[in-house]
C-alpha positions as CSV (number, residue, x, y, z in Angstrom):
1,X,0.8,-23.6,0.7
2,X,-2.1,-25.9,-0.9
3,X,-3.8,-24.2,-4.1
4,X,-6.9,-23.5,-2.1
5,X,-5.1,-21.6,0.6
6,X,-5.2,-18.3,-2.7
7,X,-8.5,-16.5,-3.3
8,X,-10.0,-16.6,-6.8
9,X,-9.0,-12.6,-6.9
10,X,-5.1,-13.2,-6.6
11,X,-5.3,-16.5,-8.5
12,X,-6.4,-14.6,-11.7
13,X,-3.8,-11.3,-10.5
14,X,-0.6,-13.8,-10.6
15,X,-2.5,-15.2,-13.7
16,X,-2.5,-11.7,-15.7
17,X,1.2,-11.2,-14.6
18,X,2.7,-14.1,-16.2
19,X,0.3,-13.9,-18.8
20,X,2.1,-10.3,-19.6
21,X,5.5,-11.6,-19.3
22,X,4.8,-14.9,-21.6
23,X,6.4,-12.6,-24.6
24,X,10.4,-12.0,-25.0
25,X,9.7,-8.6,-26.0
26,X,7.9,-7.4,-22.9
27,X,11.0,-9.6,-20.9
28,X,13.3,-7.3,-22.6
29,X,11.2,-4.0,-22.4
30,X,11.0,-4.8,-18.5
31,X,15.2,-5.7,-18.6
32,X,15.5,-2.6,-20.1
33,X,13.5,-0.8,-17.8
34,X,14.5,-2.0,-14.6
35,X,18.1,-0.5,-15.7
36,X,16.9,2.8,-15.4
37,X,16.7,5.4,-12.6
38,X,14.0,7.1,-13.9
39,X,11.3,6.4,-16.4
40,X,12.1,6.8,-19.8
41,X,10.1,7.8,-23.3
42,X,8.7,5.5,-25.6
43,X,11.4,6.5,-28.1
44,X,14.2,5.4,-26.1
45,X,12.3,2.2,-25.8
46,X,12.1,1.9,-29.0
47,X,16.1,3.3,-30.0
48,X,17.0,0.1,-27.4
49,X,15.0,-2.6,-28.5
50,X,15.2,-1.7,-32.2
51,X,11.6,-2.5,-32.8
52,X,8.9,-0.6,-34.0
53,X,6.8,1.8,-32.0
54,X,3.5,0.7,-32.6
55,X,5.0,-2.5,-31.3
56,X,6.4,-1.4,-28.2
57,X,3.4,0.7,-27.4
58,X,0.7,-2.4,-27.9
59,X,3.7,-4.5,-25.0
60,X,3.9,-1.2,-22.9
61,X,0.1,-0.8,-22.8
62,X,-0.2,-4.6,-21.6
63,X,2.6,-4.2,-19.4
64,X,1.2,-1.1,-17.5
65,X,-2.4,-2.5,-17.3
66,X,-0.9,-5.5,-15.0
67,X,1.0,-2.8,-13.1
68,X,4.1,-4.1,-13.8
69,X,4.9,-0.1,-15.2
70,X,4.0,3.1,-13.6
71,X,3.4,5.7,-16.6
72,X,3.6,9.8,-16.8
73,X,2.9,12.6,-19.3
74,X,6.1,14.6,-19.9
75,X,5.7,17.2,-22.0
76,X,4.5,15.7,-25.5
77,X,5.9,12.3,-24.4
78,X,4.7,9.4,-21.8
79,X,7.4,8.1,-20.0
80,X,7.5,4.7,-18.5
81,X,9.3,3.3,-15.6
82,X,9.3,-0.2,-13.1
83,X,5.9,0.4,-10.5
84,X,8.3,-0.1,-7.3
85,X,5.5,-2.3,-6.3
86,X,6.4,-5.2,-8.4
87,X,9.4,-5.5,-7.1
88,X,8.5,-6.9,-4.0
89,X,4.8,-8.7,-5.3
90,X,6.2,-10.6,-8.1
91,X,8.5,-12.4,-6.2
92,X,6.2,-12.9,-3.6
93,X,3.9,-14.2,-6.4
94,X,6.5,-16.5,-7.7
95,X,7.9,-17.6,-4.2
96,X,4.0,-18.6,-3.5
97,X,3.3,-21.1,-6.7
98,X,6.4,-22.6,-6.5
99,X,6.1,-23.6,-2.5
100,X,8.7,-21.8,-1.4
101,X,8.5,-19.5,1.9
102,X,7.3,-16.5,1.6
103,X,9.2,-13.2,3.2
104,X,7.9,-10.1,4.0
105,X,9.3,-7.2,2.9
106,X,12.8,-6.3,4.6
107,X,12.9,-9.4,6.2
108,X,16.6,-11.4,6.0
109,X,17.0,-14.5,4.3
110,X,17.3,-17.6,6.4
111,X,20.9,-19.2,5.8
């Protein structure tokens, strides 16, 4: 797929994702994420990574405004979780800039 073939639109989308995920911490606050069932509060975020809450905050705030995290109120707390959605873009994204075929969703891999 030639550079042209992507609209100036997705071009800067699949920039602002790997813009997000150009910091270790927000690599290891998706990790952690993506372990989960269900989304989680900041606390426990924070209890895992052993970092600061202000810091984790300012990473999950970037990392929900790409849509990489879905967010709720619970109660007093806001609990974050993978968007399902990523799941299947992001690889799409990545297949794309690399040249690699792209799938659509639920279709087998090619042997």
């Amino acid at each position: 797929m030639s550079e042209t073939s992507l609209d100036r639109k997705t071009v800067e989308e699949y920039a602002r994702w790997f813009r997000a995920l150009a910091d270790p911490t927000r690599i290891r606050i998706m990790r952690f994420l993506s372990g989960r069932p269900e989304p989680v509060p900041v606390g426990e975020i924070v209890d895992h990574l052993r970092i600061n809450q202000p810091t984790v905050s300012h990473h999950l705030k970037i990392l929900h405004t790409v849509r990489f995290l879905t967010r709720r109120r619970a109660g007093a707390s806001i609990r974050y979780g993978i968007n399902p959605r990523c799941i299947t873009e992001f690889p799409s994204a990545a297949d794309i800039l690399i040249g690699a075929p792209v799938r659509s969703c639920g279709e087998p891999e090619s042997s």
